[in-house]
C-alpha positions in Angstrom: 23.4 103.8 128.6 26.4 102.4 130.6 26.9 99.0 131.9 27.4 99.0 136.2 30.5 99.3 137.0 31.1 96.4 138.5 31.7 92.5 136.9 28.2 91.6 137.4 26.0 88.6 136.0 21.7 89.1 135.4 20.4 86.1 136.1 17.4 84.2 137.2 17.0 84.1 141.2 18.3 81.1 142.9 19.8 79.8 146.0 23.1 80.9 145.0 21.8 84.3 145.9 21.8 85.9 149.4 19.1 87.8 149.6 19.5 89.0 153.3 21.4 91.9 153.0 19.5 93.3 149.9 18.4 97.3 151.1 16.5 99.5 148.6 14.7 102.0 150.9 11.4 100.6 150.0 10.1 98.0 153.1 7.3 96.0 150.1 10.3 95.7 147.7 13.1 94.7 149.8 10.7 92.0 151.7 9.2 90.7 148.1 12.6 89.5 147.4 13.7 88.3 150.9 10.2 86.4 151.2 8.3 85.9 148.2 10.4 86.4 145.0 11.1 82.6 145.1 8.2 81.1 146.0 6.5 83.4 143.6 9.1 81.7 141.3 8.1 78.0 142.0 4.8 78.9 141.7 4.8 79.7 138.2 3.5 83.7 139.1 6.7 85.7 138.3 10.5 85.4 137.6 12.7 87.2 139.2 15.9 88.4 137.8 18.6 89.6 139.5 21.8 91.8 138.7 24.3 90.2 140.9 27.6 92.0 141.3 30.4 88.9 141.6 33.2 90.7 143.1 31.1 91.5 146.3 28.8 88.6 146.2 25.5 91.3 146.2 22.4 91.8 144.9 22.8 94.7 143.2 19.1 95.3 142.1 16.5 92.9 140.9 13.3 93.4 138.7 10.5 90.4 138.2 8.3 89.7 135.0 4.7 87.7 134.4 2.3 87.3 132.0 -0.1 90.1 132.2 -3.4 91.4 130.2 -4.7 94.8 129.1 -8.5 95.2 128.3 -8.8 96.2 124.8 -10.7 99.1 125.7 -8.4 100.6 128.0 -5.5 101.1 125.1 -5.5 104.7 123.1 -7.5 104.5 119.5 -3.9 104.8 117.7 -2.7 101.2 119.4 -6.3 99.8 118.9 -6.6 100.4 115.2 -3.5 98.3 114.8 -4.3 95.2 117.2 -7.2 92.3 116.4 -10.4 93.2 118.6 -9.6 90.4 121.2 -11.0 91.7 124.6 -7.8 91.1 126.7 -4.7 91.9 124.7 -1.7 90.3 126.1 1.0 92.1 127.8 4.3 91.5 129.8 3.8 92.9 133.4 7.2 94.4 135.0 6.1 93.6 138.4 8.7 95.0 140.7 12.4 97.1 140.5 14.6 97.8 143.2 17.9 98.5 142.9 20.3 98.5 146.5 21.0 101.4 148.3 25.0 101.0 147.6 24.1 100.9 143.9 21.6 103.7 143.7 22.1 106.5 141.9 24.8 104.9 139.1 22.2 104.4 136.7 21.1 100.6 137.6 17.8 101.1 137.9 17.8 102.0 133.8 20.1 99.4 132.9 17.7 96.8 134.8 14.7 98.5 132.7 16.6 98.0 129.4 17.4 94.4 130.3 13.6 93.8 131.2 12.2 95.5 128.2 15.2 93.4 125.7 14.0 90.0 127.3 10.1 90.8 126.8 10.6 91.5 123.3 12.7 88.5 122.4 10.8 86.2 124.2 9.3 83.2 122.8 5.8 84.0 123.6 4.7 87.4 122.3 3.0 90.4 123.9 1.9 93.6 123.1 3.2 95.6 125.5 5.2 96.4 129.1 3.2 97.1 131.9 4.3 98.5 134.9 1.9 99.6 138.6 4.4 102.4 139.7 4.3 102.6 143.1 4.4 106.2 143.5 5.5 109.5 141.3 8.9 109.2 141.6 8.8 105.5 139.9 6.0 107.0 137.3 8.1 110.0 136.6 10.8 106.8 135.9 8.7 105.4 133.6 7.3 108.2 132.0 11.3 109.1 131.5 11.8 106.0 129.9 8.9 106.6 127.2 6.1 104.8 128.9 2.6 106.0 128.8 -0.1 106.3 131.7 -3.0 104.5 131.0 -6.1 107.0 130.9 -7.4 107.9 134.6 -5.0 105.3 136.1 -1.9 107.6 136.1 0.2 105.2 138.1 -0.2 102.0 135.5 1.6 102.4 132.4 2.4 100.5 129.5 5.2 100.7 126.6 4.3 99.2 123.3 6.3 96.1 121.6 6.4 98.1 119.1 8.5 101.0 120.2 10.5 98.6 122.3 11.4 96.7 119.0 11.9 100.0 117.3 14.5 100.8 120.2 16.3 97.8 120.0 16.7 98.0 116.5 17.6 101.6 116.4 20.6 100.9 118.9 21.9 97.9 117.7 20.8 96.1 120.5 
């Protein structure tokens, strides 16, 4: 994968970042970050990280993560069999991913991704997996892409073990 080409910083969301002109073609995404990303922030719900490129002053894309849960049940046998019988297994939850429409189409969405999965695995508190509600088949065919799984008759949710994430980081040098 290649880095934007751009000098660019991933950061958390702050005031140091105009929002205003941020345009992905998706009306719920763009006005989560304009409206909601920070208060969402303050709140203790989600944090939002953005890739911000430094030579225009731009958002270039964004992506959020929270603390999420799976029910046990609703994992295949094979992750099951591996995991302690506690009913809600905890999970990272990928929450949103836009990338600008001057940035589309040079691969940011995927680097975002990668930088999402890298800080779920090393962060202090553990999970299980990534989940992610794509918000229609192009994003699930994104996903799916990426190696994630659909959750069985919710085709939309899916989820990417710790495991293979760890396995992917440590496989790239990464």
């Amino acid at each position: 994968m290649s880095f934007p080409p751009f000098t660019h910083q991933i950061a958390q969301l702050s005031a140091e970042h105009d929002r205003a002109d941020f345009r992905s073609g998706s009306e719920p995404l763009d006005r989560y970050l304009w409206e909601r990303a920070n208060q969402d922030f303050k709140r203790y719900v989600a944090t939002p990280f953005v890739l911000y490129d430094l030579e225009s002053k731009r958002i270039a894309g964004y992506y959020t993560l929270a603390a999420t849960g799976i029910q046990f049940e609703d994992l295949p046998e094979t992750m099951r069999k591996k995991l302690p019988r506690y009913p809600i297994v905890p999970a990272i939850l990928l929450g949103r991913l836009a990338v600008d429409e001057r940035y589309q189409g040079q691969g940011i969405g995927s680097f975002l991704l990668v930088d999402a999965l890298r800080r779920s695995l090393i962060n202090e508190i553990v999970a299980a997996a990534v989940v992610v509600d794509a918000k229609d088949q192009t994003a699930q065919a994104f996903y799916k892409y990426h190696n994630f799984v659909s959750f069985a008759g919710q085709p939309l949710r899916l989820f990417l073990p710790m495991t293979l994430i760890a396995r992917q980081f440590s496989s790239s040098g990464g």
